[in-house]
C-alpha positions as CSV (number, residue, x, y, z in Angstrom):
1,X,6.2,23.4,-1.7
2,X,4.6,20.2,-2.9
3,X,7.3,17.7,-3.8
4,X,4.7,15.1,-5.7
5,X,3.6,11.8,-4.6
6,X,6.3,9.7,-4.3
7,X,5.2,6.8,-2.2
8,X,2.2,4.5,-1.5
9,X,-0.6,7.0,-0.2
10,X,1.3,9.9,0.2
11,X,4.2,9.4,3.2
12,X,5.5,6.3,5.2
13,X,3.3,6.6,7.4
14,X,0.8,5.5,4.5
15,X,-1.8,8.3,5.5
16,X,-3.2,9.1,2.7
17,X,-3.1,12.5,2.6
18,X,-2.0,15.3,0.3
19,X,-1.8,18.7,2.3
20,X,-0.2,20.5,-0.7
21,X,-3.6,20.5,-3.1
22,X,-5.3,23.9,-2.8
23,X,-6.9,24.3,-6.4
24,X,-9.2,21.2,-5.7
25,X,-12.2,22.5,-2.9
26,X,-15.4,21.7,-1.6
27,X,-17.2,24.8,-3.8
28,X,-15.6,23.4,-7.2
29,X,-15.6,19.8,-6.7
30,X,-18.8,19.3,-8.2
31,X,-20.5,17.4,-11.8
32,X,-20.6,21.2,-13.5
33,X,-16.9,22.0,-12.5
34,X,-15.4,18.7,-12.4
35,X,-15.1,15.8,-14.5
36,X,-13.4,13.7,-16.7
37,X,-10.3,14.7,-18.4
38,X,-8.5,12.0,-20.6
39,X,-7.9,8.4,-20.1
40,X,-4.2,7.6,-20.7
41,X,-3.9,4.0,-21.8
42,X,-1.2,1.1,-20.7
43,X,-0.6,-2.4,-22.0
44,X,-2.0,-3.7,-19.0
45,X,-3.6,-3.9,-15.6
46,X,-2.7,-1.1,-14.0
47,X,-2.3,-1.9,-9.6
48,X,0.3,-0.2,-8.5
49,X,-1.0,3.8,-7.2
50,X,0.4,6.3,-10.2
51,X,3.1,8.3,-8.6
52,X,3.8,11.9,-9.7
53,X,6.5,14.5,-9.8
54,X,6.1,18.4,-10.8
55,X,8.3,20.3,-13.2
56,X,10.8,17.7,-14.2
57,X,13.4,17.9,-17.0
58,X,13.0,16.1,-19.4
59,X,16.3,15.5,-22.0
60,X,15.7,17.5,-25.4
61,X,11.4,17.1,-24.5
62,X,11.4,20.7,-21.7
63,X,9.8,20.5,-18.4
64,X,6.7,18.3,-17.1
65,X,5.0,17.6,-14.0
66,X,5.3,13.6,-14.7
67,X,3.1,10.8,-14.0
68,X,4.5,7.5,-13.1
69,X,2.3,4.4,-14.4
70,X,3.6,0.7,-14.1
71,X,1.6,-2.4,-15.8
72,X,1.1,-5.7,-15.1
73,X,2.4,-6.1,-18.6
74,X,5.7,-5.1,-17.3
75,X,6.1,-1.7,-18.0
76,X,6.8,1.3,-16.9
77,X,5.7,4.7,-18.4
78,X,6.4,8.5,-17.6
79,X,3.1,10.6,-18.7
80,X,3.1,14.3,-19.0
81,X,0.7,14.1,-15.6
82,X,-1.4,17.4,-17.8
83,X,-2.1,16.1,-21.5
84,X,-1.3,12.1,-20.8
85,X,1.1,12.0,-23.3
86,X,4.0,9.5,-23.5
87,X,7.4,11.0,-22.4
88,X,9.3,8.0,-22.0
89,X,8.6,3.8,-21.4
90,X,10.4,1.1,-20.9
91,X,10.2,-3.0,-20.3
92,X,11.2,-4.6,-17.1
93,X,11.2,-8.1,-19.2
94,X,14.8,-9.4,-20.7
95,X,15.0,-10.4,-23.6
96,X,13.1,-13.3,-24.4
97,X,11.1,-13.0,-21.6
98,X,7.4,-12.4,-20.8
99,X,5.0,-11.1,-17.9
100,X,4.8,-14.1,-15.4
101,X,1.8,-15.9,-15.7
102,X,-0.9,-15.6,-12.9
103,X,0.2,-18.8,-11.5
104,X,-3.0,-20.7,-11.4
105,X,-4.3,-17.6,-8.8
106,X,-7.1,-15.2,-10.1
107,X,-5.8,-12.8,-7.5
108,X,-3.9,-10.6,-10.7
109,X,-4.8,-12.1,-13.6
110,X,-4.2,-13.1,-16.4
111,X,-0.2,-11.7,-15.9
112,X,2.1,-10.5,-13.3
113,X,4.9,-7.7,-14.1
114,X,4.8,-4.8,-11.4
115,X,1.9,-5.0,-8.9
116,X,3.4,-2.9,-6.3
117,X,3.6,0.6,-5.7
118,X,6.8,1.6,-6.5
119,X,8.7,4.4,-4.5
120,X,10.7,7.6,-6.2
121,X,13.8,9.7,-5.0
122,X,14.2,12.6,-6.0
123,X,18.2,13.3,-4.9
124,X,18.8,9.5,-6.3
125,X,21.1,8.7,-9.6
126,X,21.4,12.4,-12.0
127,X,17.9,13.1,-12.1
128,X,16.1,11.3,-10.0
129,X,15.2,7.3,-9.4
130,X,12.2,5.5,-9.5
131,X,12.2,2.0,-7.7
132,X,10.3,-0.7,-9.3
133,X,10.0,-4.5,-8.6
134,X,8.8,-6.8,-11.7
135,X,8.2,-10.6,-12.2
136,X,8.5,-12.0,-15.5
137,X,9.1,-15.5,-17.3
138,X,11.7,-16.6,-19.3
139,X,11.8,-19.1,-22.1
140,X,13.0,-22.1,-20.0
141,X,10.0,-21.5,-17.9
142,X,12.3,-20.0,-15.2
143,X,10.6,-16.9,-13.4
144,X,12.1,-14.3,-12.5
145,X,11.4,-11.2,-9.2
146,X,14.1,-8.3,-9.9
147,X,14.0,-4.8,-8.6
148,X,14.9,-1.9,-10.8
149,X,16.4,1.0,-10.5
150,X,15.0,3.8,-13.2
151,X,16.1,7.0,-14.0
152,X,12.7,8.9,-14.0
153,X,13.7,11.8,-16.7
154,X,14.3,8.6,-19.1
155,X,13.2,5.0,-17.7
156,X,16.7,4.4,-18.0
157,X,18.3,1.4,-15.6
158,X,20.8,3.0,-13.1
159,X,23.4,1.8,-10.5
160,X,24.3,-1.6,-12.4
161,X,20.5,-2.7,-12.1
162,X,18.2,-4.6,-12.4
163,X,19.1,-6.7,-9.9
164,X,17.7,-10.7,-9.2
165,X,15.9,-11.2,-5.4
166,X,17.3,-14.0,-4.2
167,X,17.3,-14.8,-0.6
168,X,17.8,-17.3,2.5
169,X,17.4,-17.3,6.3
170,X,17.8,-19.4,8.8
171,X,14.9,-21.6,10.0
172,X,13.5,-25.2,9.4
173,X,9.8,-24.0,7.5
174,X,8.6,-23.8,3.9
175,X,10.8,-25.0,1.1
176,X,14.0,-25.2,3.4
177,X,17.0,-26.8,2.8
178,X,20.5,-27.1,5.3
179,X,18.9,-25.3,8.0
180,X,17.4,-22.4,5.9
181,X,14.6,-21.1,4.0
182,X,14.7,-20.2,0.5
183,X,13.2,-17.4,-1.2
184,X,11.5,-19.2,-4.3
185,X,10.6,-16.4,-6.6
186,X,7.9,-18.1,-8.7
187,X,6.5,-18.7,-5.1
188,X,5.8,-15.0,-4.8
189,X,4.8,-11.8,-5.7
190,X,5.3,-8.0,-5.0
191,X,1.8,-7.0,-3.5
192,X,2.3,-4.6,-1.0
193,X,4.0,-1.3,-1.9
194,X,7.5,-0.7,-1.9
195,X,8.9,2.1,1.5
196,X,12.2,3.8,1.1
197,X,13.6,5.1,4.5
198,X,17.1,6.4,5.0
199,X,18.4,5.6,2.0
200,X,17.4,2.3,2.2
201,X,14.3,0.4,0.5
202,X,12.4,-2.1,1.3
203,X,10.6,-5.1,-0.4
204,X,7.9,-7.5,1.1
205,X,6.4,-10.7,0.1
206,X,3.1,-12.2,-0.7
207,X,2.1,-16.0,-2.0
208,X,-0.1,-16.5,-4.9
209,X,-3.3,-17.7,-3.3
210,X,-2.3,-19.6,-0.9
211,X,-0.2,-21.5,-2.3
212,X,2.5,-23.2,-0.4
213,X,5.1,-23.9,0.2
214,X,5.7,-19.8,1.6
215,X,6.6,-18.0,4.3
216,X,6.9,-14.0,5.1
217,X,9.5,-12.6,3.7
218,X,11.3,-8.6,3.9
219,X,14.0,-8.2,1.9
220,X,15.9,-4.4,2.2
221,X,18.6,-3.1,-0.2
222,X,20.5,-0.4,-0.8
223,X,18.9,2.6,-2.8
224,X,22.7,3.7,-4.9
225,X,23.9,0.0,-5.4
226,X,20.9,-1.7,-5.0
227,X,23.0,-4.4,-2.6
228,X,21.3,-6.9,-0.6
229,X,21.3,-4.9,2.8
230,X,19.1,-7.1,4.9
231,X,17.0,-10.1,4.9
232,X,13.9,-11.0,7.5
233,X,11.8,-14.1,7.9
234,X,8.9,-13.7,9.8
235,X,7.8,-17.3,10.0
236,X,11.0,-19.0,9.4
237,X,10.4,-22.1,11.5
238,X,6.9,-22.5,10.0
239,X,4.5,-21.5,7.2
240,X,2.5,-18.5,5.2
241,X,2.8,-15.4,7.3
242,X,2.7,-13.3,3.7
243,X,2.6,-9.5,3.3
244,X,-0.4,-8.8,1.6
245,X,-1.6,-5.6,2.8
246,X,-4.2,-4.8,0.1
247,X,-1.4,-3.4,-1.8
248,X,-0.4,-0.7,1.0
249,X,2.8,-0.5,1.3
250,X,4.9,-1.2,5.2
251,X,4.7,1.8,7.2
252,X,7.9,3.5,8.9
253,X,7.7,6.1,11.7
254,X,10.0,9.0,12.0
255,X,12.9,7.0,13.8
256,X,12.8,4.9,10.8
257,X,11.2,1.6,12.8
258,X,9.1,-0.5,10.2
259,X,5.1,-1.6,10.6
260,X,3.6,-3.9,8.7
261,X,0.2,-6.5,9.3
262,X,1.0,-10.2,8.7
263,X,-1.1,-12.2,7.3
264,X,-2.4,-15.9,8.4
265,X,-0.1,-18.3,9.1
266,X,2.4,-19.8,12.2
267,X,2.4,-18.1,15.2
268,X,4.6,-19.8,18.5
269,X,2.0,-19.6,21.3
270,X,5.0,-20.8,23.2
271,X,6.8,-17.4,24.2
272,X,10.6,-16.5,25.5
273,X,11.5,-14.8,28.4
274,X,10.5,-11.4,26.6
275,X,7.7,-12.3,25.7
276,X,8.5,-13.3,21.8
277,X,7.1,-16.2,20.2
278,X,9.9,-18.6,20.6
279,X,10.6,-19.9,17.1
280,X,10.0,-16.5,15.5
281,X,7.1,-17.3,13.5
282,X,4.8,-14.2,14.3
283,X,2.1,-15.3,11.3
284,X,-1.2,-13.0,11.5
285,X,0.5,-10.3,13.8
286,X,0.9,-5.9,13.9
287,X,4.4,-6.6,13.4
288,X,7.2,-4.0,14.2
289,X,10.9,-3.7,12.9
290,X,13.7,-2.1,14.1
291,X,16.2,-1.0,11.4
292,X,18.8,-0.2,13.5
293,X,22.1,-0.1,12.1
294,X,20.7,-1.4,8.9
295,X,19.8,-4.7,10.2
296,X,15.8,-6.2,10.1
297,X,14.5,-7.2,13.0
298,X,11.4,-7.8,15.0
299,X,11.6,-5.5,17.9
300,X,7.9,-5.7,18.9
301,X,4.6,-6.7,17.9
302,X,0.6,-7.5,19.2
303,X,-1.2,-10.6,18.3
304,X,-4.8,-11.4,19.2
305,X,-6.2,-13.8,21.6
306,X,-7.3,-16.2,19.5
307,X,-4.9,-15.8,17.1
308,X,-4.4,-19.4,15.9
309,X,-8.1,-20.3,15.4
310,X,-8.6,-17.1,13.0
311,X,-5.5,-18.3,11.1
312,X,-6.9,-21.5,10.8
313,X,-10.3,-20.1,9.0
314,X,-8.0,-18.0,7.0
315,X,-9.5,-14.9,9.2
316,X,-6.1,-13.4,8.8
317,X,-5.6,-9.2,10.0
318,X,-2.7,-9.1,7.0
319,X,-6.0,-8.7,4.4
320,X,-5.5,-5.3,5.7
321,X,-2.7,-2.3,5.6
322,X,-1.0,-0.7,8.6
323,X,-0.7,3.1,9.4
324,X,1.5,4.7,11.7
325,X,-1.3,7.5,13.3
326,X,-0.1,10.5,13.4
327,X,1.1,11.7,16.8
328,X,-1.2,13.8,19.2
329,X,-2.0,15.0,22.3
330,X,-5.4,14.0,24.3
331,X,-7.0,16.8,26.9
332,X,-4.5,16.0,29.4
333,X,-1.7,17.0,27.4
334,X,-0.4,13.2,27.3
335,X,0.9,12.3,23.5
336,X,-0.5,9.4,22.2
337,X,2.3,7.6,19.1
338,X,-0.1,4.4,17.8
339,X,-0.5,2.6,14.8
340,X,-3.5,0.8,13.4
341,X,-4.6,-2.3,11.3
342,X,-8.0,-4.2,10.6
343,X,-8.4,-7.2,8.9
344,X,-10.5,-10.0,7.8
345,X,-12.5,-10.4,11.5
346,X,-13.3,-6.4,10.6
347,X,-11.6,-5.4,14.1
348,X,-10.0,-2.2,14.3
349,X,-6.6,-3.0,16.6
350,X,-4.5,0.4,17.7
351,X,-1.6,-0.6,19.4
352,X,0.8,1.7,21.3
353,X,4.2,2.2,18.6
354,X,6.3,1.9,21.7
355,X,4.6,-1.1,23.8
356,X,2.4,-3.0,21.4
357,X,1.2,-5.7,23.7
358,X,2.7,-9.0,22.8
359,X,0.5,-11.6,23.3
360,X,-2.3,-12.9,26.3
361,X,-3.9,-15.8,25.7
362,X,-6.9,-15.2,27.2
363,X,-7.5,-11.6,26.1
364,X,-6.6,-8.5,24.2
365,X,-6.5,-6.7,27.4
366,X,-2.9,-5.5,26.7
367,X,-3.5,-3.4,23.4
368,X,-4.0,0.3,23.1
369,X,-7.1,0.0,22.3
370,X,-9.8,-2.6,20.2
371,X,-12.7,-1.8,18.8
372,X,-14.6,-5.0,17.9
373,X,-16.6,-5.6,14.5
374,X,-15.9,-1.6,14.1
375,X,-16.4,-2.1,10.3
376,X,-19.5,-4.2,9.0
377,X,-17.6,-6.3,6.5
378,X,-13.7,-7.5,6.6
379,X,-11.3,-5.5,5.5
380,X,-9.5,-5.6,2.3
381,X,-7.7,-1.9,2.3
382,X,-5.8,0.4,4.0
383,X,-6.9,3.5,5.7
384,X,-6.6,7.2,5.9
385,X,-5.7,9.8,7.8
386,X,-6.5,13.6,8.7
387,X,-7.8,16.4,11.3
388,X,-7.5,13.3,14.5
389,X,-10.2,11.1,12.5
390,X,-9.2,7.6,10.7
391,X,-11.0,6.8,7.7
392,X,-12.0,3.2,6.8
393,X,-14.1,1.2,3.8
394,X,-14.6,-2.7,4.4
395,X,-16.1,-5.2,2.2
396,X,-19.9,-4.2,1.7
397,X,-19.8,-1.0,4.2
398,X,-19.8,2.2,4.2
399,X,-16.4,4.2,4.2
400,X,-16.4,5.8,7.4
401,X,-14.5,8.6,10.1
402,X,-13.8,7.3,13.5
403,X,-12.5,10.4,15.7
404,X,-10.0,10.4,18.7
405,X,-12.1,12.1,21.5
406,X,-10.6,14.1,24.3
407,X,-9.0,10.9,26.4
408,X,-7.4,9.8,23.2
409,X,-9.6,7.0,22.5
410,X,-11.0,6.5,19.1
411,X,-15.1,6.3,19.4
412,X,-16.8,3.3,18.1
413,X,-19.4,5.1,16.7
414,X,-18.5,6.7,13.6
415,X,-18.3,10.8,13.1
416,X,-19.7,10.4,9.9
417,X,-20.2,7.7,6.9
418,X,-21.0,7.7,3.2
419,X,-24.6,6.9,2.0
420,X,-22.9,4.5,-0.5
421,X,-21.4,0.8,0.4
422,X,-18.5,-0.2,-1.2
423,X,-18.1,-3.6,-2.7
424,X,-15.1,-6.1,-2.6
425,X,-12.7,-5.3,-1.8
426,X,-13.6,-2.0,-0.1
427,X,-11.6,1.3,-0.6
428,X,-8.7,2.5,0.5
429,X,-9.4,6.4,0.5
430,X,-7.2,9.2,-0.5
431,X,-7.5,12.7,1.1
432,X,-6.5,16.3,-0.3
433,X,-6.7,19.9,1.1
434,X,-4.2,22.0,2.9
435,X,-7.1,23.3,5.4
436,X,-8.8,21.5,8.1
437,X,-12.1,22.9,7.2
438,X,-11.4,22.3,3.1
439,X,-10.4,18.1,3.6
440,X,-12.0,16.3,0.6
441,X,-11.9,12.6,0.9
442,X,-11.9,10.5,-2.5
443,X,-12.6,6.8,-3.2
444,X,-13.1,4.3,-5.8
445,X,-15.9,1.5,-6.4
446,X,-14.0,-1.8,-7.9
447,X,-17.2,-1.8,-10.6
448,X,-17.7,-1.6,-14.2
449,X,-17.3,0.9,-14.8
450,X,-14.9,2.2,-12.0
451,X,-17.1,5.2,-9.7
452,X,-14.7,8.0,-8.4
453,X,-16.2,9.5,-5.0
454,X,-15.3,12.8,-3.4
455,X,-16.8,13.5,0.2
456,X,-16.7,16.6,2.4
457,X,-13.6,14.8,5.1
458,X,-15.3,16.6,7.9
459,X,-18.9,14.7,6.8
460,X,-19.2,12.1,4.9
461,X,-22.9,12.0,4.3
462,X,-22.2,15.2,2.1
463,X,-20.8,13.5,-1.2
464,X,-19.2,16.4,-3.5
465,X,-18.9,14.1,-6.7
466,X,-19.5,10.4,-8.4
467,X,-18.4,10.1,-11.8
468,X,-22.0,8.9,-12.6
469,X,-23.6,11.8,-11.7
470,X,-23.3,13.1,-15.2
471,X,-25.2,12.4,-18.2
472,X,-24.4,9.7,-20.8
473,X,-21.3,8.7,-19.0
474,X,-19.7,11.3,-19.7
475,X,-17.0,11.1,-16.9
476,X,-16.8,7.1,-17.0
477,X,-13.2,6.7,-16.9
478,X,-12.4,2.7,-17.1
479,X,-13.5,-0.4,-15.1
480,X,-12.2,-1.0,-11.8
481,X,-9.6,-2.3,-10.5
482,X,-9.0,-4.4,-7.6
483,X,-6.9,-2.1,-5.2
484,X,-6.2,0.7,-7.0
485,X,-6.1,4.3,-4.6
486,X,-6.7,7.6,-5.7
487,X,-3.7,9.8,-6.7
488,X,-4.4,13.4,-6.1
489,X,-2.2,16.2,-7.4
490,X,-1.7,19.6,-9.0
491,X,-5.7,20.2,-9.7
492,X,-6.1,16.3,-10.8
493,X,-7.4,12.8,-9.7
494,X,-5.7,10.0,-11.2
495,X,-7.5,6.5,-11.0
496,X,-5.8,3.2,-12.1
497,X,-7.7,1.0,-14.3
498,X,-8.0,-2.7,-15.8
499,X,-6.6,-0.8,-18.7
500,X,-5.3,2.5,-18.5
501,X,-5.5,5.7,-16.1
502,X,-8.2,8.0,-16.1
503,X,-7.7,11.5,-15.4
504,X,-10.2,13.7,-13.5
505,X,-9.9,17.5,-13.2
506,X,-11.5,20.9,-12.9
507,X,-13.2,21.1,-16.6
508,X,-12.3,24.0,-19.4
């Protein structure tokens, strides 16, 4: 039964893929059967992935399959995911209050209110809660990170929310004070997407620019009293580190442990007796967390050789998202768990979930498994997942399938790619199908306007679909939009824009 898309691409392992859709195919995704639908319009920028749930009730209004849209002018809508028409919306700004400025950073512009991803439960609060974390302003010029708690029949705030992130931890780095950091929110923003696990959710940090002073930041609370739960620095004792991620949210395996790519910042070449970077800066690293008992902490992680110098050039692997791979067996019968991140230096790194690698000074001879300038351009995006292959799109490249052969190595030269490069930033890809041999892989050009792409997932020479392939424009849908992903589900495609959604489908 599909249960929606509730979370950043799909699951926490951030794969990307919805196994549920059956009415979308390979025969029918075509510019005769498919095409645009309706654009819905927002107030706003729209960079946070639409989220969707089928046949909810809504008070006095019946029952919808729901669309979940969330502005950078601070709002938050529920669609009716079929017609786009409004069921509900509400502010995440106070009274007297605005969407934060960009900060003197072009990186969202020209406001901030919710860039993330938020997450949905659908046993949380009467009906249903969806998690949202907004910046605003407020007429002293104070700003303002809060994390809300909405009821997603009615937008309305639950469990005492919202709720003010405020944080501090103990270390001697950026903007510290009596042996701890503080958490400065008009230092920050919400960039990568939010991950509930257990009951718990989970916030993570980026800097505007680069912008000091900043450090990295996870901040967990709970989902029913939205508590502070936990609080992690990840370069405490130094400075940057952020969580960028492209917008993909911190992936969690199934024991609930926490990956995530950090971007450039300190990093103790200096290491304990376990091999952990002695302060407990671990800036530009595959970070892993252990959750254990509620608690964050760093339980393992792999950093590169060189590690320092591609900090220093702002070559950083946290332009990128993590994925936790999905577990399988090679020829021998020997069960591989990884997860993998690429970056700026357009490396592909797969570490081992359960013995990452640390770091060597002299090599990368302790990972899983590197494959070196993989992609042609860095990478700003996360990838996807299905049928053993990983899917990635850097900067200027084509998107393209790497497979896992037989020893459980993935091979450097790719199964398939698309004819078409993808500008800045890339693509992070969306996949749909419940067969192996019916995978369609969809992607977006960051143009004016925005181009939607469907591939065959098993080749990508064989492109199904571009919304220019029509005449007159008739399935132009909006201009593009930085890092917005693909939502597919129910029969529809649904592609955030610099101004709206637009809605793709099967055609009357």
């Amino acid at each position: 039964m599909f249960k929606g898309v509730l979370t950043y691409h799909n699951d926490n392992m951030r794969t990307g893929r919805n196994s549920s859709e059956t009415s979308l195919t390979l025969k029918n995704v075509n510019s005769t059967m498919f095409g645009k639908l309706f654009v819905i319009p927002t107030d706003g920028r729209v960079d946070a992935q639409p989220l969707y749930a089928p046949n909810l009730i809504i008070p006095g209004n019946g029952t919808h399959n729901v669309l979940f849209v969330a502005s950078e002018h601070g709002t938050v809508y529920g669609f009716d995911a079929d017609n786009g028409s409004t069921l509900w919306h509400v502010t995440t700004l106070a009274a007297g209050e605005t969407a934060s400025d960009d900060r003197g950073c072009g990186q969202v512009t020209p406001e901030i209110g919710v860039t993330s991803t938020p997450v949905i439960d659908l046993t949380a609060g009467l009906h249903g809660t969806i998690y949202v974390v907004a910046m605003s302003k407020d007429s002293s010029s104070n700003y303002h990170q809060r994390l809300h708690a909405l009821d997603i029949t009615s937008g309305m705030e639950e469990f005492g929310g919202p709720v003010d992130v405020a944080a501090k931890y103990p270390g001697t780095g950026d903007n510290s004070q009596g042996g701890y950091v503080i958490f400065d929110p008009k230092q920050y923003k919400e960039r990568a997407g939010l991950l509930l696990v257990n009951h718990i959710l989970y916030t993570s940090w980026a800097s505007h620019c680069d912008i000091r002073p900043y450090t990295g930041w996870i901040i967990s609370y709970n989902e029913t009293t939205l508590a502070q739960q936990s609080v992690l620095n990840v370069t405490p004792n130094g400075n940057e580190g952020a969580i960028w991620a492209a917008g993909a949210g911190p992936a969690a395996d199934s024991n609930g442990n926490i990956y995530f790519l950090d971007a450039n910042g300190t990093f103790d070449t200096t290491l304990n007796a376990n091999g952990f970077p002695k302060n407990g800066d671990y800036g530009n690293a595959i970070v892993k967390i252990s959750t254990k008992n509620g608690h964050l902490a760093v339980s393992d992680y792999f950093n590169m050789y060189n590690t320092v110098s591609e900090s220093n050039v702002d070559e950083d692997l946290g332009s990128g998202g993590a994925m936790v791979v999905p577990t399988f067996k090679d020829s021998s019968g020997v069960t591989h768990a990884l997860v993998v991140g690429a970056g700026k230096d357009s490396n592909i790194y797969l570490a081992n979930r359960s013995n990452m690698g640390k770091f060597n000074p002299n090599n990368n001879s302790q990972l899983y498994q590197e494959l070196p300038t993989a992609i042609a351009g860095p990478v700003f995006s996360a990838p996807a997942f299905a049928n053993k292959r990983i899917y990635y799109a850097g900067v200027d490249d084509t998107l393209k399938a790497f497979s896992f052969n037989a020893s459980g190595l993935l091979d450097s030269t790719p199964a398939s790619e698309t004819s078409t490069q993808f500008n800045y930033p890339g693509a992070t890809p969306s996949i749909s199908g419940s067969s192996a041999s019916n995978l369609i892989l969809w992607a977006t050009e960051n143009t004016s306007p925005a181009v939607l792409h469907a591939y065959s997932a098993n080749n990508l020479s064989v492109e199904l679909y571009n919304s220019n392939q029509a005449a007159g424009g008739r399935d132009h849908f909006g201009n593009g939009n930085k890092f917005i992903t693909p939502t597919i589900a129910n029969g529809k495609v649904y592609v955030g824009t610099a101004n709206g959604v637009g809605v793709l489908g099967l055609l009357p």
